[in-house]
N, C-alpha and C positions, 0 to 999 in steps of 0.2 A: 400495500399502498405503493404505489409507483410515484419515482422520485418525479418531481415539478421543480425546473429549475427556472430562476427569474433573474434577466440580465438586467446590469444596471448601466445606462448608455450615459453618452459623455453629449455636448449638444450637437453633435455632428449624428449622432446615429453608431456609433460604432460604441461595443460593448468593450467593457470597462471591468466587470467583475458581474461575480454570480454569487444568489442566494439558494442555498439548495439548504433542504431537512438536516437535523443537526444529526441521525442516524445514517444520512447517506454518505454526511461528510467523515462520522465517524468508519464505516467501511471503508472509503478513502483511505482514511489515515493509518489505517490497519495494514491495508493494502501496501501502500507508501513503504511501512516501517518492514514486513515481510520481501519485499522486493529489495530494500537497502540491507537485508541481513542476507541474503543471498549474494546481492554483490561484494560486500563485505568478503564473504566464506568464498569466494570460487576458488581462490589458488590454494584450499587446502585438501590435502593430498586423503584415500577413502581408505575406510578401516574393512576387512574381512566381517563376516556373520562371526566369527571364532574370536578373531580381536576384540571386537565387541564386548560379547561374552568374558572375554577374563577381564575386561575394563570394568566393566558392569557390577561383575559377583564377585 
């Protein structure tokens, strides 16, 4: 099903907010919290395949 978004205009004509599927906003918010945990992590420094490994077992 392909998302259908519907604007909600103020009396001038200019949109004001939207109503979209509560699955599309859910990918949204997914998306959202994936993107904020990578900006979170950038400045941490990367572990070897081997580092890994003894962290791990």
């Amino acid at each position: 099903m392909a998302a259908v978004e519907q604007y909600v205009v103020d009396e001038k004509g200019n949109k004001v907010a939207i109503t979209l599927p509560l699955t599309e906003y859910q990918h949204l918010k997914e998306d959202f919290h994936d993107l904020a945990m990578v900006a979170e992590r950038r400045d941490e420094g990367t572990l070897s395949f081997a580092e890994l490994k003894k962290r791990v077992l």
